[in-house]
mmJSON file of the N, C-alpha and C atoms, coordinates in Angstrom:
{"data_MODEL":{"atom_site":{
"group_PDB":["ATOM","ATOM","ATOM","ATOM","ATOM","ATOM","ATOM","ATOM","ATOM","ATOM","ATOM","ATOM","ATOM","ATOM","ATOM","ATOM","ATOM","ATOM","ATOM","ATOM","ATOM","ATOM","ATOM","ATOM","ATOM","ATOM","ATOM","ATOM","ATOM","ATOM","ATOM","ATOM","ATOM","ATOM","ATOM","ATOM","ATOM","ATOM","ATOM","ATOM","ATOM","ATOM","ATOM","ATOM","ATOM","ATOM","ATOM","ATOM","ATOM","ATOM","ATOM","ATOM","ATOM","ATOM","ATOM","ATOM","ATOM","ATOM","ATOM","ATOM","ATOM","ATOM","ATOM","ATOM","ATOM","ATOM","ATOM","ATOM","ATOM","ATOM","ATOM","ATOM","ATOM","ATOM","ATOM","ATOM","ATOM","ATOM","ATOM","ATOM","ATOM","ATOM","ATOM","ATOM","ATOM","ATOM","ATOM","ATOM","ATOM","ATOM","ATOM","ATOM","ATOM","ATOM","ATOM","ATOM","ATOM","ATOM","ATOM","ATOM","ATOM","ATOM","ATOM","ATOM","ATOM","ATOM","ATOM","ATOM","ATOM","ATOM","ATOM","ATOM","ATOM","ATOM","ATOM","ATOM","ATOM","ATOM","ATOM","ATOM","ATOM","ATOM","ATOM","ATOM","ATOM","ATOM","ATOM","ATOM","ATOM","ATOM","ATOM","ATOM","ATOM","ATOM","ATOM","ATOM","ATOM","ATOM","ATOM","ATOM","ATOM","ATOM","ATOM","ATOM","ATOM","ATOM","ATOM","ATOM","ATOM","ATOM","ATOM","ATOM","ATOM","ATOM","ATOM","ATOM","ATOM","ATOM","ATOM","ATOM","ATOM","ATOM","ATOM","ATOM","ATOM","ATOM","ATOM","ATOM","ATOM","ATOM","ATOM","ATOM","ATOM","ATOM","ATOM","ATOM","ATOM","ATOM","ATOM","ATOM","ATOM","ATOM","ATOM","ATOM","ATOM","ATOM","ATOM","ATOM","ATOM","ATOM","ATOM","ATOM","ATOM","ATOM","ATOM","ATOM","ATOM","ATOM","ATOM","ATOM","ATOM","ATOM","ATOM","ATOM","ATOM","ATOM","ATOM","ATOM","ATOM","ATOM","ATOM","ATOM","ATOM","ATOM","ATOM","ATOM","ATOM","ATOM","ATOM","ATOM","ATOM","ATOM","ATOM","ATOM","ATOM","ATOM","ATOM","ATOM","ATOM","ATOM","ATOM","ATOM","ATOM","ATOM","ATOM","ATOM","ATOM"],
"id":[1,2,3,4,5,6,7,8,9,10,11,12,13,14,15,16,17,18,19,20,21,22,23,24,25,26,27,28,29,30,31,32,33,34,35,36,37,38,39,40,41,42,43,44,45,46,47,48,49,50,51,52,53,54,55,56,57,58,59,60,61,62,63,64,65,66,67,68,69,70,71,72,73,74,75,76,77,78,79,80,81,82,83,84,85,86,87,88,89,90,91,92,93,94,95,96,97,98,99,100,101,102,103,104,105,106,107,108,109,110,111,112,113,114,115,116,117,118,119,120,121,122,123,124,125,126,127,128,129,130,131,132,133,134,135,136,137,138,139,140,141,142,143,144,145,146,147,148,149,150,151,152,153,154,155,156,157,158,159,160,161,162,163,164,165,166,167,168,169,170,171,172,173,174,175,176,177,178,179,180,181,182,183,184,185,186,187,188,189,190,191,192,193,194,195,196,197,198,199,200,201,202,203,204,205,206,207,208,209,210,211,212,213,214,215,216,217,218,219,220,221,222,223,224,225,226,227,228,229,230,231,232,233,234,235,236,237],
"type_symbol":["N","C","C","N","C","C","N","C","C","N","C","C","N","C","C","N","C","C","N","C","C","N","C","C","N","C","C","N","C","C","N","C","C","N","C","C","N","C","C","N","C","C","N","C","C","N","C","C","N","C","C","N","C","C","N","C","C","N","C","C","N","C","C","N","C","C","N","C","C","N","C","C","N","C","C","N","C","C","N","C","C","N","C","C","N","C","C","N","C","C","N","C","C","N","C","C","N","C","C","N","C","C","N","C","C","N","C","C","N","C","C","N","C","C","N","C","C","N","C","C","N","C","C","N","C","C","N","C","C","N","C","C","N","C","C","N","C","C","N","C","C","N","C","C","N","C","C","N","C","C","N","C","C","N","C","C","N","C","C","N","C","C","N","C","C","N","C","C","N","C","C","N","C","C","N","C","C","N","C","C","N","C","C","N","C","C","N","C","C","N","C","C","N","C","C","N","C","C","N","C","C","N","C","C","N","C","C","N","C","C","N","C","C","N","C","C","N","C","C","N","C","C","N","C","C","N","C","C","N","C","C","N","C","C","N","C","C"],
"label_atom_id":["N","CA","C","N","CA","C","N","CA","C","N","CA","C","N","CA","C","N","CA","C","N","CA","C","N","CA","C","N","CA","C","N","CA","C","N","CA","C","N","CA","C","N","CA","C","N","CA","C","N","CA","C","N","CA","C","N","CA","C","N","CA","C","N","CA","C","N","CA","C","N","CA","C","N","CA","C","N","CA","C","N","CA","C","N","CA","C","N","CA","C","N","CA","C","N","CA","C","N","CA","C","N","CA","C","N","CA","C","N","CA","C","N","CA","C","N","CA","C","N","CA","C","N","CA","C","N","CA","C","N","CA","C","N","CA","C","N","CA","C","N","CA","C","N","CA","C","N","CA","C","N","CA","C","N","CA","C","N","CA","C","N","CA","C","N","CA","C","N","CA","C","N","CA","C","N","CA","C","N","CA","C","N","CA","C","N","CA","C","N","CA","C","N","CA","C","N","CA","C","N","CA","C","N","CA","C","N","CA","C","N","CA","C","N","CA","C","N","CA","C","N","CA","C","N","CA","C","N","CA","C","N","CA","C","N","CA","C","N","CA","C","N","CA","C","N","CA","C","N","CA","C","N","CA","C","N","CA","C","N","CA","C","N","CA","C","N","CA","C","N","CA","C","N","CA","C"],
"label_alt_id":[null,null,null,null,null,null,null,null,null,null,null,null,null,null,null,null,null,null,null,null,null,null,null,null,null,null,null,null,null,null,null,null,null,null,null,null,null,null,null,null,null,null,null,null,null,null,null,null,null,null,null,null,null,null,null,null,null,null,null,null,null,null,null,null,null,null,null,null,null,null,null,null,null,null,null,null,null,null,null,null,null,null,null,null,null,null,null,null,null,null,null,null,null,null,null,null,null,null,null,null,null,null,null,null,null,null,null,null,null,null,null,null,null,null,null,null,null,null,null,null,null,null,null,null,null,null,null,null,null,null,null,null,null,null,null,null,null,null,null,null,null,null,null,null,null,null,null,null,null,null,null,null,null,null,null,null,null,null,null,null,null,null,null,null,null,null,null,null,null,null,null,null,null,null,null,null,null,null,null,null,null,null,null,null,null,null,null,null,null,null,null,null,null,null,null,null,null,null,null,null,null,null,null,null,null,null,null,null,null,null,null,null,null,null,null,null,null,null,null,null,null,null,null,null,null,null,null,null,null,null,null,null,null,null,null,null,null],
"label_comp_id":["UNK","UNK","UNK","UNK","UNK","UNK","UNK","UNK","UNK","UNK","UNK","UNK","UNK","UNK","UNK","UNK","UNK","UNK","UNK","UNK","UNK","UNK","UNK","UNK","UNK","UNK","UNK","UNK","UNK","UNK","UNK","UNK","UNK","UNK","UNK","UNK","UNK","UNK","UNK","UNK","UNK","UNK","UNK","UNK","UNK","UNK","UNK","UNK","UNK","UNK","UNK","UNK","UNK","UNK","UNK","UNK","UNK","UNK","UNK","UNK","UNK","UNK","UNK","UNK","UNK","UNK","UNK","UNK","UNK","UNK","UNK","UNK","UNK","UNK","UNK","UNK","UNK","UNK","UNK","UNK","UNK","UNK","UNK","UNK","UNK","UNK","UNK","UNK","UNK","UNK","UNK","UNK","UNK","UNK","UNK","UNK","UNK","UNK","UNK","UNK","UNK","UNK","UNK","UNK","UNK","UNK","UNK","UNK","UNK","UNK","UNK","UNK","UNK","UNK","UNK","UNK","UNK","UNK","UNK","UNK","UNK","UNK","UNK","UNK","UNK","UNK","UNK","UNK","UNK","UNK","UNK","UNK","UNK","UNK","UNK","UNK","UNK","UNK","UNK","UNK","UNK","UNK","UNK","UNK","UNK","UNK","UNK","UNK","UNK","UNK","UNK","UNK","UNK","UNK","UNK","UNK","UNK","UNK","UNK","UNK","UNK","UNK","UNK","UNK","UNK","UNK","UNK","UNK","UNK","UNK","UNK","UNK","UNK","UNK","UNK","UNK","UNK","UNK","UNK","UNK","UNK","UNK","UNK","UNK","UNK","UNK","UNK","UNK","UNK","UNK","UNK","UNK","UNK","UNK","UNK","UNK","UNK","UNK","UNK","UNK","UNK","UNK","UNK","UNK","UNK","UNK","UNK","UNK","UNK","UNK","UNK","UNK","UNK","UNK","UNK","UNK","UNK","UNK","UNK","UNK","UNK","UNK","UNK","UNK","UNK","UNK","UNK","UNK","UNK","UNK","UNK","UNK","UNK","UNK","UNK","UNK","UNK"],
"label_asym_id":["A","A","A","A","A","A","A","A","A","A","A","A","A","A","A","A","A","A","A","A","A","A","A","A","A","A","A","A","A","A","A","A","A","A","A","A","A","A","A","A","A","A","A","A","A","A","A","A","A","A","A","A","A","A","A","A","A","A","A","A","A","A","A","A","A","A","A","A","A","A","A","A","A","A","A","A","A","A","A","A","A","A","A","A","A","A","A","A","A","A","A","A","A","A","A","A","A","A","A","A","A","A","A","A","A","A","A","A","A","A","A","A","A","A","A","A","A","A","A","A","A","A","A","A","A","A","A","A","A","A","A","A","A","A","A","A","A","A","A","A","A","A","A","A","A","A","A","A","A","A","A","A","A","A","A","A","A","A","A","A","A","A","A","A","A","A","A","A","A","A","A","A","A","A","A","A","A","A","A","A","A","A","A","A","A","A","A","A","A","A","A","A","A","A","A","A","A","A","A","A","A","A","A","A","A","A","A","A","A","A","A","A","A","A","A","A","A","A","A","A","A","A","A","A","A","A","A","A","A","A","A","A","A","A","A","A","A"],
"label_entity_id":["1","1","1","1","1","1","1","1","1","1","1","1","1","1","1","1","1","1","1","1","1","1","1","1","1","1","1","1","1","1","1","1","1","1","1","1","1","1","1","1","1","1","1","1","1","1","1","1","1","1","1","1","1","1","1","1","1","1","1","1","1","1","1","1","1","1","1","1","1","1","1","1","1","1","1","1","1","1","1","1","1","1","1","1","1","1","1","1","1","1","1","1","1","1","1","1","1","1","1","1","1","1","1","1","1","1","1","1","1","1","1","1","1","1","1","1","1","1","1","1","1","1","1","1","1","1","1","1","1","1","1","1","1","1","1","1","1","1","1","1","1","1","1","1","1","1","1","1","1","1","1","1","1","1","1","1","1","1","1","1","1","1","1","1","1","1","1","1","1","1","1","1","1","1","1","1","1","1","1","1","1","1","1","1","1","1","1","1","1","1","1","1","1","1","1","1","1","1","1","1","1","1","1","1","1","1","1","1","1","1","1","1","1","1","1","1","1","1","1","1","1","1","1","1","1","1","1","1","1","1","1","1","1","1","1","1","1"],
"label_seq_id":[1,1,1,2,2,2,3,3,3,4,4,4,5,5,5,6,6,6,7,7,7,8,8,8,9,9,9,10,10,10,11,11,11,12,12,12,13,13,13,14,14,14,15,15,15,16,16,16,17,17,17,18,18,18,19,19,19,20,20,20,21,21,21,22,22,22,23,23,23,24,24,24,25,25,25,26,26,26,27,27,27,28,28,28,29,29,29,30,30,30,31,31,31,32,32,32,33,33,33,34,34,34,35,35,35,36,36,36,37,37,37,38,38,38,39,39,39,40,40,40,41,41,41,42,42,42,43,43,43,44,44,44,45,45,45,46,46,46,47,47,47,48,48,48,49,49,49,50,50,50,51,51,51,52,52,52,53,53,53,54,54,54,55,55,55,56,56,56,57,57,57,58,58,58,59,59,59,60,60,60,61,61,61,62,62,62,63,63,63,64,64,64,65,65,65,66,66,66,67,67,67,68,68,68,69,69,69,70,70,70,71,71,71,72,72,72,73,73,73,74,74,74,75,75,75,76,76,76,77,77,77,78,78,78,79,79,79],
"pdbx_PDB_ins_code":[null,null,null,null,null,null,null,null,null,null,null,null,null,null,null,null,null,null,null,null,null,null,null,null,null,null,null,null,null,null,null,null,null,null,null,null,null,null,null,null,null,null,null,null,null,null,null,null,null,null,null,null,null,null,null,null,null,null,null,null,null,null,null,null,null,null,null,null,null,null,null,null,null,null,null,null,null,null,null,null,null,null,null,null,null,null,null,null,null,null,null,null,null,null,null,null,null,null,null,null,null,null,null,null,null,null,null,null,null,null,null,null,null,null,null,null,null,null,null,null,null,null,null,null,null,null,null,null,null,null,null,null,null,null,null,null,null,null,null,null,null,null,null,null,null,null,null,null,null,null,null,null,null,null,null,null,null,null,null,null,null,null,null,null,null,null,null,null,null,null,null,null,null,null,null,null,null,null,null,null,null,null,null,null,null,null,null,null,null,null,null,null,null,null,null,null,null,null,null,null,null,null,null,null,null,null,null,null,null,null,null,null,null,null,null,null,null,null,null,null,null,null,null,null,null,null,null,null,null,null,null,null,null,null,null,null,null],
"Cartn_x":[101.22,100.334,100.915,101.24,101.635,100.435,100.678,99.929,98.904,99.349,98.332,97.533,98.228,97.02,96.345,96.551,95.898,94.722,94.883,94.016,93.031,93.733,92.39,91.616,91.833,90.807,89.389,90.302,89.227,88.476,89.151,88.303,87.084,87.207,86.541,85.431,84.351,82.952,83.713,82.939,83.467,83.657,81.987,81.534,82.359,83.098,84.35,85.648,85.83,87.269,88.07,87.988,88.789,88.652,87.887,87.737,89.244,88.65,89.301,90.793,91.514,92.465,93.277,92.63,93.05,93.187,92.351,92.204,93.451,93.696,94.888,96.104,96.552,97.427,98.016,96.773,96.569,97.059,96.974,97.33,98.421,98.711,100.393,101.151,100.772,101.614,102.23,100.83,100.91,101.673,101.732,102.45,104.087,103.855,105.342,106.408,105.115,105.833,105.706,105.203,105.09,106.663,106.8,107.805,109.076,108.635,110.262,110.728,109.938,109.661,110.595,109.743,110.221,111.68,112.377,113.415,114.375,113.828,114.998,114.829,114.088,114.59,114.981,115.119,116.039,117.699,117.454,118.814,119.688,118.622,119.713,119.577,118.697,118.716,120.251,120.222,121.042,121.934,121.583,122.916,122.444,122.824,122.543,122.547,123.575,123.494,122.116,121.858,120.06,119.295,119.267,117.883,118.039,119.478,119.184,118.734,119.16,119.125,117.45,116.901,115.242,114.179,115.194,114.249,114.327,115.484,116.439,114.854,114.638,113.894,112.489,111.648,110.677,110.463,111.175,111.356,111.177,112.233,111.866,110.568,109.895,108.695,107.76,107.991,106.802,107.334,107.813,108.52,108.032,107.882,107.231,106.082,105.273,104.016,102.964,104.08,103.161,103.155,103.61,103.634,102.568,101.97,100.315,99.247,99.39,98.262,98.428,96.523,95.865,96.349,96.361,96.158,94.379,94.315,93.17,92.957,91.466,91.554,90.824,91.35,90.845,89.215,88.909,87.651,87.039,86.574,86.014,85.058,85.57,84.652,82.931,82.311,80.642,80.584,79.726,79.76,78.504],
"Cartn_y":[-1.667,-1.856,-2.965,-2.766,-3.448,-4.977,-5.651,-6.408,-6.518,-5.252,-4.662,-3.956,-3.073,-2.206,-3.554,-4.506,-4.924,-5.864,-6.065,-6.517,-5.956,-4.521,-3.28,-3.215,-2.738,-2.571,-4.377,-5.387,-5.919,-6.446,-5.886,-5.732,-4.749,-3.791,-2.497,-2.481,-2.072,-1.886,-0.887,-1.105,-0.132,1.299,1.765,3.234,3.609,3.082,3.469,2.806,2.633,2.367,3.709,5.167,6.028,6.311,6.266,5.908,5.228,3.472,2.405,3.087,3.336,4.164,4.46,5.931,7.181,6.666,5.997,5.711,4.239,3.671,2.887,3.872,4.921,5.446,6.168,7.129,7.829,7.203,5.484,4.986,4.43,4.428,3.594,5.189,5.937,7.651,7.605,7.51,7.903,6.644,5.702,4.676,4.576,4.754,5.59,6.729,7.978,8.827,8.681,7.621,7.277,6.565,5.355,4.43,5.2,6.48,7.515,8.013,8.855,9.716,8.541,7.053,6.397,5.603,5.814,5.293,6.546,7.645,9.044,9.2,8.947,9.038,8.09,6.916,5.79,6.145,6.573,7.348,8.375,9.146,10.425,9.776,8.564,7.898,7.269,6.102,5.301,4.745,5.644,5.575,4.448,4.567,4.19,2.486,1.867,0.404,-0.076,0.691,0.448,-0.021,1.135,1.409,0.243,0.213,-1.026,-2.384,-2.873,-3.905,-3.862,-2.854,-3.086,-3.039,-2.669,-2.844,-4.355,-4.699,-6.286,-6.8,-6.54,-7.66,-7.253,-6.005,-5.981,-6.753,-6.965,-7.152,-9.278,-9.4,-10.972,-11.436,-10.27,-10.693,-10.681,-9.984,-9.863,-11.165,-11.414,-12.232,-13.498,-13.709,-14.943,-15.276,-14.246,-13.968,-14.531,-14.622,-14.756,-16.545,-17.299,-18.33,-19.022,-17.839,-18.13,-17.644,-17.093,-16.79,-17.623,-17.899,-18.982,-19.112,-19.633,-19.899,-19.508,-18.861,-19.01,-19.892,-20.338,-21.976,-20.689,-21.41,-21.212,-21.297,-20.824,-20.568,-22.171,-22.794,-24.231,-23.647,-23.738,-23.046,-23.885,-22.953,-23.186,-24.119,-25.361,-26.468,-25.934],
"Cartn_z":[119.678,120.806,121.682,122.897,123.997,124.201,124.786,125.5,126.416,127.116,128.17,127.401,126.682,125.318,125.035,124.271,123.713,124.634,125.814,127.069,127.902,127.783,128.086,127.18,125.556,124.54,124.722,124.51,124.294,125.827,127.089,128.493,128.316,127.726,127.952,126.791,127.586,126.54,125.589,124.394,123.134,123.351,123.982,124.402,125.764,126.582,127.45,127.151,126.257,125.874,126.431,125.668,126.286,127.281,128.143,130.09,130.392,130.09,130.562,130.685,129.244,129.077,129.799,129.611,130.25,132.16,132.802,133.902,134.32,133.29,133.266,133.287,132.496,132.436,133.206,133.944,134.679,136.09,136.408,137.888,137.718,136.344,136.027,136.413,136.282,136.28,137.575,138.453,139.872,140.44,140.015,140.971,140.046,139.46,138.56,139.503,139.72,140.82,142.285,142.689,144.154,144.119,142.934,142.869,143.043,142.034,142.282,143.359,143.915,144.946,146.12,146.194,147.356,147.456,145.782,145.255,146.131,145.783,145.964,146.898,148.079,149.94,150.04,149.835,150.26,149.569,148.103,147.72,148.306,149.048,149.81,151.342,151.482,153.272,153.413,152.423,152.751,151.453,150.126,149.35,147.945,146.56,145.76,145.799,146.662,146.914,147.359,148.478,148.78,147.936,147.273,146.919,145.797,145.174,143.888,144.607,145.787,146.586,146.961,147.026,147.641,145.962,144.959,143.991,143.259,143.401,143.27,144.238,145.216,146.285,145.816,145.898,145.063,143.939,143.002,141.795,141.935,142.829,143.161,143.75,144.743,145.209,144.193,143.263,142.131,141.362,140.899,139.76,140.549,142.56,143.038,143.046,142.918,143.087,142.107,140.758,139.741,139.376,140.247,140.215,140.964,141.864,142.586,141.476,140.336,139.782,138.62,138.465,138.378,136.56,135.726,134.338,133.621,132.799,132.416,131.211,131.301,130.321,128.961,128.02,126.738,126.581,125.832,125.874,124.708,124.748,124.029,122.615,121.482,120.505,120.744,120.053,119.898,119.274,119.636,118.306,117.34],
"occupancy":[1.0,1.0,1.0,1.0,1.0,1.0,1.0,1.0,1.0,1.0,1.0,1.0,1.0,1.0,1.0,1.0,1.0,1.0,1.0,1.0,1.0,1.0,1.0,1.0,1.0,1.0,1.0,1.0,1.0,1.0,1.0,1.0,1.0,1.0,1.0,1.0,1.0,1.0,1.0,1.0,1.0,1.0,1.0,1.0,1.0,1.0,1.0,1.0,1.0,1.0,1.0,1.0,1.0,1.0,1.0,1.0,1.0,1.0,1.0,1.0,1.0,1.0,1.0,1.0,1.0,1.0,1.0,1.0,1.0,1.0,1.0,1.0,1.0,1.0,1.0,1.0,1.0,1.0,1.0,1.0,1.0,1.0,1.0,1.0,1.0,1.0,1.0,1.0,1.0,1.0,1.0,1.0,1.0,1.0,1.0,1.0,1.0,1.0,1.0,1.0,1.0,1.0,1.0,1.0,1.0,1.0,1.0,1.0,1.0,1.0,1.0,1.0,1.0,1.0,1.0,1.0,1.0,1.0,1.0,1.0,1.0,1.0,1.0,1.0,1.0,1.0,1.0,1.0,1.0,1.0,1.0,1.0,1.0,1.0,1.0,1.0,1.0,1.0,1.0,1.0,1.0,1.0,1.0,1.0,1.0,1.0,1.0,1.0,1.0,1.0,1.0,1.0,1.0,1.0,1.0,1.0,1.0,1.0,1.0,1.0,1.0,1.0,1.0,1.0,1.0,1.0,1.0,1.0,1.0,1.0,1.0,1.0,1.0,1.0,1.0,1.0,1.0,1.0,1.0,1.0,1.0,1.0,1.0,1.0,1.0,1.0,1.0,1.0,1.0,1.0,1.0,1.0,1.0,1.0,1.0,1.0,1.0,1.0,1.0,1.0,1.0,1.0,1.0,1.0,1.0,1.0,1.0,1.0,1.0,1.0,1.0,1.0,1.0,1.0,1.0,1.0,1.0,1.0,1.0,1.0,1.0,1.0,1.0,1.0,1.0,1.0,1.0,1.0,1.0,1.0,1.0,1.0,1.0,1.0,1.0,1.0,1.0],
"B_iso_or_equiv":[0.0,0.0,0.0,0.0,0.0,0.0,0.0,0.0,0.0,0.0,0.0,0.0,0.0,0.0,0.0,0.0,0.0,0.0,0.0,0.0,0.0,0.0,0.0,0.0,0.0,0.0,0.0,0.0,0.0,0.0,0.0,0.0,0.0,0.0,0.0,0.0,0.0,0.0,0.0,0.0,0.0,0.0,0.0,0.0,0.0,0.0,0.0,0.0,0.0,0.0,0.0,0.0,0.0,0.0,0.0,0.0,0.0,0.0,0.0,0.0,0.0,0.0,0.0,0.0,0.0,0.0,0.0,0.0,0.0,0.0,0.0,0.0,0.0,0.0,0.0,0.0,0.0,0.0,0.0,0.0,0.0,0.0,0.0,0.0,0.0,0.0,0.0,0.0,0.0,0.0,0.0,0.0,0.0,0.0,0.0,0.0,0.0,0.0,0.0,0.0,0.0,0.0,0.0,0.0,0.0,0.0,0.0,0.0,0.0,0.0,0.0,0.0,0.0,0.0,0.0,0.0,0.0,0.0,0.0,0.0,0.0,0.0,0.0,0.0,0.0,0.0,0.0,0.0,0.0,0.0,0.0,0.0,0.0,0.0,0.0,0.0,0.0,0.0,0.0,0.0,0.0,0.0,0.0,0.0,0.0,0.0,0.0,0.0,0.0,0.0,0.0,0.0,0.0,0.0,0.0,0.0,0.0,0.0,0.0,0.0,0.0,0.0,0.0,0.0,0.0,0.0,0.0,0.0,0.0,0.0,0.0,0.0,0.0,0.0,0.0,0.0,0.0,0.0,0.0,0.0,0.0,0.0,0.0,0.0,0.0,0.0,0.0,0.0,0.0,0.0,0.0,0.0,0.0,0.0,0.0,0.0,0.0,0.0,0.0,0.0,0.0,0.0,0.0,0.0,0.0,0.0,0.0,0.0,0.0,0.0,0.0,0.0,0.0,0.0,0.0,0.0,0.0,0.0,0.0,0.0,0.0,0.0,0.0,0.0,0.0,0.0,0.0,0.0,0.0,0.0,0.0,0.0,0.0,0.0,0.0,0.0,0.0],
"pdbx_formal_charge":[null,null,null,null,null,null,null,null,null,null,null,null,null,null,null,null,null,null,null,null,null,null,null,null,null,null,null,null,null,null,null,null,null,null,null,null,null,null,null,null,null,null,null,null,null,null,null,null,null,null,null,null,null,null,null,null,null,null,null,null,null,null,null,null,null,null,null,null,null,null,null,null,null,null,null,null,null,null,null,null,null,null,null,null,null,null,null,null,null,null,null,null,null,null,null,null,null,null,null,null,null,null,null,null,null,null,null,null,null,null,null,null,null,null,null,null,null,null,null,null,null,null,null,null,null,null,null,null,null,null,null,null,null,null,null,null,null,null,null,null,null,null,null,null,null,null,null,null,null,null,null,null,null,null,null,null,null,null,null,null,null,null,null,null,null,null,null,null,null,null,null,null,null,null,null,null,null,null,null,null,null,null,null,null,null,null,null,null,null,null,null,null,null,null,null,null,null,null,null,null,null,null,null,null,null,null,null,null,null,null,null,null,null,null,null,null,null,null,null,null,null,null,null,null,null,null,null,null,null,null,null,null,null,null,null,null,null],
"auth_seq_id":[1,1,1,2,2,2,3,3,3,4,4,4,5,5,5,6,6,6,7,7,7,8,8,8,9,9,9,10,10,10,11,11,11,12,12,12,13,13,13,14,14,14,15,15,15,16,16,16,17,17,17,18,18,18,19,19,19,20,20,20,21,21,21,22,22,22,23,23,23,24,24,24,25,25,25,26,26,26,27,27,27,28,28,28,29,29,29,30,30,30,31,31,31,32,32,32,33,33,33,34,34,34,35,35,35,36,36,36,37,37,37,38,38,38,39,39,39,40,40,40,41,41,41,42,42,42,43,43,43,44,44,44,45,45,45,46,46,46,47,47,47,48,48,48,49,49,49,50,50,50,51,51,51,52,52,52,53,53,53,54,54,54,55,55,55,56,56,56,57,57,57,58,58,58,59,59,59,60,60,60,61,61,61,62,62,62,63,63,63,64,64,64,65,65,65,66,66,66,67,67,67,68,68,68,69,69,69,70,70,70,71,71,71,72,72,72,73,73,73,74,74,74,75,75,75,76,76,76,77,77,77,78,78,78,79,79,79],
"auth_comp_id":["UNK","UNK","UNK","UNK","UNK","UNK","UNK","UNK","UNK","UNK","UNK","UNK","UNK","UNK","UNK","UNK","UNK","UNK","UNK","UNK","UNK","UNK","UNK","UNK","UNK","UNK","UNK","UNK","UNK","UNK","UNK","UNK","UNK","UNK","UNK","UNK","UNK","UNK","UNK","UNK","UNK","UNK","UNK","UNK","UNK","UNK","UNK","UNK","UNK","UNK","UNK","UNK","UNK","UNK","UNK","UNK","UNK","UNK","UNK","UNK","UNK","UNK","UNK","UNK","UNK","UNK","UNK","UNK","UNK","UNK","UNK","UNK","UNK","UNK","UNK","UNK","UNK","UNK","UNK","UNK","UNK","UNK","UNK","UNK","UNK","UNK","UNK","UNK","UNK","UNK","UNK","UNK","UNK","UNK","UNK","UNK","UNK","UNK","UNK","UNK","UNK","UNK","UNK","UNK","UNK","UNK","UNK","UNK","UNK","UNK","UNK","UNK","UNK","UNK","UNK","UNK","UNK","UNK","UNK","UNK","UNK","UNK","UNK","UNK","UNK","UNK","UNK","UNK","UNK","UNK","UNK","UNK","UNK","UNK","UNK","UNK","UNK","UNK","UNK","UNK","UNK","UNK","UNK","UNK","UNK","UNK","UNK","UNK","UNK","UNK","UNK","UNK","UNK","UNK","UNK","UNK","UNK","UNK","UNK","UNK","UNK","UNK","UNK","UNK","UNK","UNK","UNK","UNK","UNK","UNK","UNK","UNK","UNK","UNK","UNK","UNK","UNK","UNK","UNK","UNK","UNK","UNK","UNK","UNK","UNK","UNK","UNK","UNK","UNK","UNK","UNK","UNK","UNK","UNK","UNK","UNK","UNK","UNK","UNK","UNK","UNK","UNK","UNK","UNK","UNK","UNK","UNK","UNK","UNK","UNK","UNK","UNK","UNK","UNK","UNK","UNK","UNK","UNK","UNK","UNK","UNK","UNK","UNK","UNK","UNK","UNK","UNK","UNK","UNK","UNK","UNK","UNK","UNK","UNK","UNK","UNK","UNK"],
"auth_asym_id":["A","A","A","A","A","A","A","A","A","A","A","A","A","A","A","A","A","A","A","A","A","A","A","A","A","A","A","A","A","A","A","A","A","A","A","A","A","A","A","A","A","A","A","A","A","A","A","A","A","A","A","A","A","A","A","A","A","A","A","A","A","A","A","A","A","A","A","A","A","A","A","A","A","A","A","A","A","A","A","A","A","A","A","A","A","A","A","A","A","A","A","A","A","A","A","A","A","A","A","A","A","A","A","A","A","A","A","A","A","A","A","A","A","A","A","A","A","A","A","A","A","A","A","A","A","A","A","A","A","A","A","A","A","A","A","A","A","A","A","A","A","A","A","A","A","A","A","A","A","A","A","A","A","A","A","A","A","A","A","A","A","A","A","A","A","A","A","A","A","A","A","A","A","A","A","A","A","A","A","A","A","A","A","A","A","A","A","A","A","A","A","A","A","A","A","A","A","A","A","A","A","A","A","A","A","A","A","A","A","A","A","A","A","A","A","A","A","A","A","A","A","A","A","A","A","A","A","A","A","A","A","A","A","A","A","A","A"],
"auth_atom_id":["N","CA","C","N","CA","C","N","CA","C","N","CA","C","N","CA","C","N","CA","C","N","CA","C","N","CA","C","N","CA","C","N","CA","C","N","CA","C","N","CA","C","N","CA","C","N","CA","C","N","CA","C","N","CA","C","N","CA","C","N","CA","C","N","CA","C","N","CA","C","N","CA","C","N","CA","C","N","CA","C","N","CA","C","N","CA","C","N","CA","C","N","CA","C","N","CA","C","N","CA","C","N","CA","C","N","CA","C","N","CA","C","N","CA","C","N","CA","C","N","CA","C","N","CA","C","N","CA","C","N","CA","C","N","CA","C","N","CA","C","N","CA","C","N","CA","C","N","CA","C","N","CA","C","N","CA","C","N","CA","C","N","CA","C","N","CA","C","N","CA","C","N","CA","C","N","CA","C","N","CA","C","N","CA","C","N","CA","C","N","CA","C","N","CA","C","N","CA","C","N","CA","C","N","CA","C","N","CA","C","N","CA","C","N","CA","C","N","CA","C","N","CA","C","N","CA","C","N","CA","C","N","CA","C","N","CA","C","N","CA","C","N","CA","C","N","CA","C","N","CA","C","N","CA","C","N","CA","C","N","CA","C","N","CA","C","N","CA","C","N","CA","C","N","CA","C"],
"pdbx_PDB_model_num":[1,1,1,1,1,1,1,1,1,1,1,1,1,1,1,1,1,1,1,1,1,1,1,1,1,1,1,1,1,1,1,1,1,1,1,1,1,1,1,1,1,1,1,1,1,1,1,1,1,1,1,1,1,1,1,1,1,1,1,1,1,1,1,1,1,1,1,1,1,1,1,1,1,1,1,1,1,1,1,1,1,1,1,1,1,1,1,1,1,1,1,1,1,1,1,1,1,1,1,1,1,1,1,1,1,1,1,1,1,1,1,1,1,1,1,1,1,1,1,1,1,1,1,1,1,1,1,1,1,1,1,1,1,1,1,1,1,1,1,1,1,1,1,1,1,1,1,1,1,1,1,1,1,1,1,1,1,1,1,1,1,1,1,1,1,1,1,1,1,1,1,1,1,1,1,1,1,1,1,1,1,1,1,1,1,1,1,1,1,1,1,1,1,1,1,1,1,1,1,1,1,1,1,1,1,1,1,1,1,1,1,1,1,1,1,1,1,1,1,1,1,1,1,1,1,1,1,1,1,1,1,1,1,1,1,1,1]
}}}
């Protein structure tokens, strides 16, 4: 079990767990084949250097991004 598996199960009420799921998987798919789809017209636009060079820069904007999101604090046990 992944990380994200293991972040959805304990996000998700018990009685929609296979919802949560299936509806995670289901938008990782589609942005999977959007990601392809927009990889392979830039491949037959302007040639395999491209497209590695715009996923290289995607890839840095994400990797910057996550230096704006916040830390979450531990939860303080019950006394």
């Amino acid at each position: 079990m992944t990380f994200c598996d293991a972040t959805l199960a304990d996000a998700a009420p018990p009685n929609l767990r296979g919802t949560a799921f299936g509806l995670y998987y289901f938008c990782t798919g589609l942005a999977s084949l959007a990601a392809s789809a927009v990889a392979g017209m830039v491949w037959s636009a302007a040639g395999p250097s491209q497209t590695f060079l715009i996923g290289a820069a995607v890839a840095a904007l994400a990797a910057g991004t996550v230096v704006f999101v916040p830390l979450r604090q531990a939860a303080e046990p019950a006394p």
